[in-house]
C-alpha positions in Angstrom: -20.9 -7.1 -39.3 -22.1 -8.5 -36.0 -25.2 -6.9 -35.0 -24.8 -3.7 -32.3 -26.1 -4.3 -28.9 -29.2 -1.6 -27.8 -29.6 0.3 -25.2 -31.4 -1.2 -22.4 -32.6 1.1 -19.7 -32.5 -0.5 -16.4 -35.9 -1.7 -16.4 -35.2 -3.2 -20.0 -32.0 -5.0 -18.4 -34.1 -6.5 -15.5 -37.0 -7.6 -17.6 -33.9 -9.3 -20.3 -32.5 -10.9 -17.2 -35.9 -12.3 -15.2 -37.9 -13.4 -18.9 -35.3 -13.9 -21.2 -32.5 -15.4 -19.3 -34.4 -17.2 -16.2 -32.7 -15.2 -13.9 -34.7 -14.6 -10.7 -35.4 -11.3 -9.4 -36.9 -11.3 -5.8 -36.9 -7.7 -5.9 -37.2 -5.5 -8.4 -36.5 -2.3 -7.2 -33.4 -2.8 -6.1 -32.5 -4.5 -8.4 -32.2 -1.9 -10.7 -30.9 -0.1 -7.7 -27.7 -2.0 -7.9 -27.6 -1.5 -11.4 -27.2 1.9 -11.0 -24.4 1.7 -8.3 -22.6 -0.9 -9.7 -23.7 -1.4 -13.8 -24.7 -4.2 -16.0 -21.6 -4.9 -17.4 -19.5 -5.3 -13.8 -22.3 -6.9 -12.1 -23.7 -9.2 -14.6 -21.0 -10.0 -16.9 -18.7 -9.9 -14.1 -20.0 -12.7 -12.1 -22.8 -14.4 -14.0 -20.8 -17.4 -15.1 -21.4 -19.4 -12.1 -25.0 -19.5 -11.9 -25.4 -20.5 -15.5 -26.0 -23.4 -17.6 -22.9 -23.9 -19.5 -25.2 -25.8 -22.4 -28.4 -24.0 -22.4 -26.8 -20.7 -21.2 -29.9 -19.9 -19.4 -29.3 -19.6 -15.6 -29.4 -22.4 -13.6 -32.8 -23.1 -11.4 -32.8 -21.2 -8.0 -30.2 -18.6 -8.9 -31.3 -15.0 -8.1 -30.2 -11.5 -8.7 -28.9 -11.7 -4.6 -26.6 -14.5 -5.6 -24.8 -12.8 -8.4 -24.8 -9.3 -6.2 -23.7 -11.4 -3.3 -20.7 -12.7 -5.3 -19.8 -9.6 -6.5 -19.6 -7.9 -2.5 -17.7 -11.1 -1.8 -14.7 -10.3 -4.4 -15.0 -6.4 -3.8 -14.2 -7.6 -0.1 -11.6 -9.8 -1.7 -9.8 -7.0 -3.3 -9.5 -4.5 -0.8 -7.9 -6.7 2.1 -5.8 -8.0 -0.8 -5.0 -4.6 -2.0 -4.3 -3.6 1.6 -1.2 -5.8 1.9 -0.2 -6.1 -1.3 0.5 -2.3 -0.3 2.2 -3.2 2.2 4.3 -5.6 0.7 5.3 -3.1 -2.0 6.0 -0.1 0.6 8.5 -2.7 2.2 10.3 -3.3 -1.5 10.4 0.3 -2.1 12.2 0.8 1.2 15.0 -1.9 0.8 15.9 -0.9 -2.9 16.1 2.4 -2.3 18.2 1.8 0.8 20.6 -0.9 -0.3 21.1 1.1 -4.3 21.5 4.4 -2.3 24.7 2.2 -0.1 26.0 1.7 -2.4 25.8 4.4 -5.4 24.7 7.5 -3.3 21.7 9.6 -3.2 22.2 11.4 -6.6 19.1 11.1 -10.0 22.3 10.7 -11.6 22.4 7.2 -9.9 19.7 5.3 -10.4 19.3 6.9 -14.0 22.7 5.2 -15.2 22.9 2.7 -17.6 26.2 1.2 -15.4 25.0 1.2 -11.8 22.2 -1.6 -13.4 23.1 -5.2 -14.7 24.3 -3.8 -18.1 27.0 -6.6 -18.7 24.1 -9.2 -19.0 23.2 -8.7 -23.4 19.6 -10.1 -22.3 19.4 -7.3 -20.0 19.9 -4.4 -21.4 16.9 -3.4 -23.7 15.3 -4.0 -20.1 17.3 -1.6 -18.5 16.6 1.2 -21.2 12.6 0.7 -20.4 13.1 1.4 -17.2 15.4 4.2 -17.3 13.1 5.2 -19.4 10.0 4.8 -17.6 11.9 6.4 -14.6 12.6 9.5 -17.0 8.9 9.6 -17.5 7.7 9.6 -13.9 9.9 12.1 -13.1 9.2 14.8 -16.4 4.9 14.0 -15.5 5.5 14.7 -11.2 8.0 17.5 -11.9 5.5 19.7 -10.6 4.7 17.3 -7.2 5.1 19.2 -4.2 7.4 16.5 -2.3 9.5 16.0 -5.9 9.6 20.1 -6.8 10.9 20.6 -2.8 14.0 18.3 -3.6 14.6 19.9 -7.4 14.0 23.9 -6.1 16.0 23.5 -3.0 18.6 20.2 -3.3 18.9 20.3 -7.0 18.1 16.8 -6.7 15.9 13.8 -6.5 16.9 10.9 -3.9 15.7 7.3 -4.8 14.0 7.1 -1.7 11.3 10.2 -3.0 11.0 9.3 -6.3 10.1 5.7 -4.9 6.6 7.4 -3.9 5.7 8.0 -7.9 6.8 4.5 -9.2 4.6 1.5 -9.5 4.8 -1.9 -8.1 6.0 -3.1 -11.6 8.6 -0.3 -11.9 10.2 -1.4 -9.1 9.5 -4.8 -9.5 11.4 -4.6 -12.9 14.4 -2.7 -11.0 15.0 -5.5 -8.9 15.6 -8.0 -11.8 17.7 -5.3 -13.4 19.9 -4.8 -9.8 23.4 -6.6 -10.2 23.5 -9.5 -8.2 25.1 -8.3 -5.1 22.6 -5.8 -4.7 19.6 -8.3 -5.3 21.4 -10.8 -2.6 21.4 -7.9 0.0 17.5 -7.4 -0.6 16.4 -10.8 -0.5 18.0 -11.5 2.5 15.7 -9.4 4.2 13.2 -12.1 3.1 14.5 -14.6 5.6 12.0 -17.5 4.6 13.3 -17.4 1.3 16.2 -19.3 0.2 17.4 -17.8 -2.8 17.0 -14.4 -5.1 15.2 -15.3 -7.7 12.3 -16.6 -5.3 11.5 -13.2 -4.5 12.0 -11.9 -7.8 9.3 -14.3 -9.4 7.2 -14.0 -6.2 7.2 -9.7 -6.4 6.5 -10.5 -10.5 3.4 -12.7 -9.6 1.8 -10.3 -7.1 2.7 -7.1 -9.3 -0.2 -9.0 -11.1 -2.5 -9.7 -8.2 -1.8 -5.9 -7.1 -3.1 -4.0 -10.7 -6.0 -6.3 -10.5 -7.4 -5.2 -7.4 -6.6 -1.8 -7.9 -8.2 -1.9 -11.6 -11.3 -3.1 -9.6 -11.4 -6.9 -12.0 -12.6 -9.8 -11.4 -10.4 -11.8 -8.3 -12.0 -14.3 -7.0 -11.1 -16.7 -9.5 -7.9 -14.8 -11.3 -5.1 -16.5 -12.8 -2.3 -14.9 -14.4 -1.1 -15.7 -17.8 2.8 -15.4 -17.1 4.2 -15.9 -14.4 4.8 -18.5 -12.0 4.9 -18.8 -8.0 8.3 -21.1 -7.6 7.5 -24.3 -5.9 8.0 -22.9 -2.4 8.5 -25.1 1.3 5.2 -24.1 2.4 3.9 -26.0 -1.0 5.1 -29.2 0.2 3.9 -28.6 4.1 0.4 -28.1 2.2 0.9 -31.6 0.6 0.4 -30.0 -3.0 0.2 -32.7 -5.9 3.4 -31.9 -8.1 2.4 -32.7 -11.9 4.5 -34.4 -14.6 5.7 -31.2 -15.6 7.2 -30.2 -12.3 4.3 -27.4 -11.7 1.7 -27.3 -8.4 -1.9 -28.7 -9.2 -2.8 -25.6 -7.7 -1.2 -22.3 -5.6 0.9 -21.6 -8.5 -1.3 -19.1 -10.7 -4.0 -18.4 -8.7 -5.7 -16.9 -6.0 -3.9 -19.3 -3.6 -0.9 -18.7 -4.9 -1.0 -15.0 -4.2 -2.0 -16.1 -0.1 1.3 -18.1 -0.5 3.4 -15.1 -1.7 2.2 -13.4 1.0 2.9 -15.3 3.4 6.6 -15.3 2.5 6.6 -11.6 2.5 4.7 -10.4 5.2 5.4 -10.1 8.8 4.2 -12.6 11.0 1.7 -10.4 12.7 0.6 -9.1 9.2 0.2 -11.9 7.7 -2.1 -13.6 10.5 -4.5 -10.7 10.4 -4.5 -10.9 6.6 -5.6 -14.4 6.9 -7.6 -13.7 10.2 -9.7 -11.2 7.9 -9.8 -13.6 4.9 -11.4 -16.5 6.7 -14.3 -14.0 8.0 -14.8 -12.9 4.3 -15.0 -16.8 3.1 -16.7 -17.7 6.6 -19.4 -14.7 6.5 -20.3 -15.3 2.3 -23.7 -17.2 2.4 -23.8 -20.0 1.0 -26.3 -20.8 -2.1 -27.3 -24.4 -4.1 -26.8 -22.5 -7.3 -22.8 -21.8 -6.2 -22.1 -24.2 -3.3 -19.3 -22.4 -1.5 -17.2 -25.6 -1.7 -17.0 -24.8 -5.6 -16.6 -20.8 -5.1 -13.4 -22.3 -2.7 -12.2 -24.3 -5.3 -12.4 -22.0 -8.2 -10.2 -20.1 -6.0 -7.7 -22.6 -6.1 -7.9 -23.2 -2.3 -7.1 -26.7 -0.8 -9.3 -28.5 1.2 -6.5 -27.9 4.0 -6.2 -24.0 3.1 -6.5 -23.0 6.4 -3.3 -24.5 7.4 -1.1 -22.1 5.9 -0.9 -19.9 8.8 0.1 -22.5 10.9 2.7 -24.7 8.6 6.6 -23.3 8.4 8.2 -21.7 5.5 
């Protein structure tokens, strides 16, 4: 069996980090003052990869505690204006299924908790569409009790889509748009008018579900890709002069961080989107630089362009 690790006590971890590992610590006590706030494992193990030696795995010459904690603030920053309108984005999807499905097949929990009111008639669809009545069944039996929910059940004998929208995620509803019929997906995307077909938003909403549960899990951002999951090559990709590959796929703004800027750009409002962006060149712009993780390469693992700036200015 591998051998356990010990405990360290926080002194132990700095003294591992400074004598063992080659890690310099400037100072000490607060050092292990961060350690306490934040902890060795999201800290160190977090965000340690760039400042070491890939061969000798010791770090590299002139990295220092502040680099790695400097990192970390840097992606915590990341994560909240990300998380901000990724919210946004989701409160706007909520609102347009729940408006267009209740058009069209009323306001009753008998609606949207029907097999036939969903894409049924598609065979690849419908273990799909059990999950997510199932799901649905779910939220609803665990927020029975909600105040907002238990006002419609005590005094309507009933749950509109538009409540219940509150207590799903991002991926339920994300899921209920694939699982729409096609009229009702049309109606919805055309409310996306830089998009030029349905299933761009569907595999656009799919990638940033992704982005979304990441920030609000509190991982690592920075430099995520997702493993499934692509952002459709998209106008604003060939504005940005992105390399196509042999396979068809983007070099880069497909899987990662830039990709999700992209998406967003798509979905949000002009004026939201240039404050997004507005905020996220401040982050990049205030992050100091360091020799041990020059911020060209921090932009890069990113998957930012050189010309990443233009994409508030290019059409979509």
């Amino acid at each position: 069996m591998p051998e356990k690790k010990p405990f360290l006590t926080y002194e132990q971890q700095i003294r591992k980090l400074r004598d063992e590992k080659g890690l310099a610590i400037p100072d000490e006590a607060h050092a292990i003052d961060i350690l306490t706030q934040i902890g060795y494992f999201s800290l160190i193990n977090g965000y340690k990869t760039p400042f070491k030696d890939t061969v000798t795995r010791q770090y590299k010459s002139g990295a220092t505690f502040t680099d790695i904690e400097n990192l970390y603030y840097f992606d915590e920053a990341l994560r909240e204006l990300f998380f901000k309108y990724l919210l946004k984005v989701e409160q706007k999807l909520k609102s347009h299924i729940s408006y267009y499905f209740s058009e069209e097949h009323g306001n009753s929990i008998d609606a949207y908790t029907s097999l036939y009111n969903y894409d049924y008639q598609d065979p690849k669809k419908i273990s799909e569409i059990f999950r997510l009545l199932g799901e649905i069944n779910r939220v609803i039996t665990a927020n029975f009790n909600a105040v907002n929910l238990n006002h419609y059940i005590v005094n309507h004998e009933n749950i509109p889509l538009w409540v219940l929208m509150r207590k799903l995620t991002f991926g339920n509803v994300s899921k209920m748009l694939d699982m729409l019929p096609m009229l009702l997906q049309t109606k919805i995307s055309k409310n996306y008018t830089s998009l030029t077909s349905t299933p761009q938003l569907s595999a656009i909403i799919s990638l940033l579900v992704l982005f979304r549960n990441t920030c609000a899990h509190n991982d690592r951002l920075y430099n995520y890709t997702v493993n499934k999951g692509k952002l459709p090559y998209l106008q604003l990709h060939k504005e940005l002069g992105v390399p196509r590959l042999a396979n068809g796929d983007c070099a880069y703004g497909k899987q990662d961080l830039f990709a999700a800027v992209i998406a967003l750009r798509y979905l949000l409002e002009d004026t939201n989107f240039s404050r997004f962006f507005c905020n996220l060149e401040d982050i990049i712009k205030n992050h100091p630089d360091n020799a041990a993780f020059p911020k060209p390469e921090l932009i890069k693992s990113m998957g930012f362009p050189d010309n990443w700036h233009e994409a508030a200015l290019l059409p979509v």
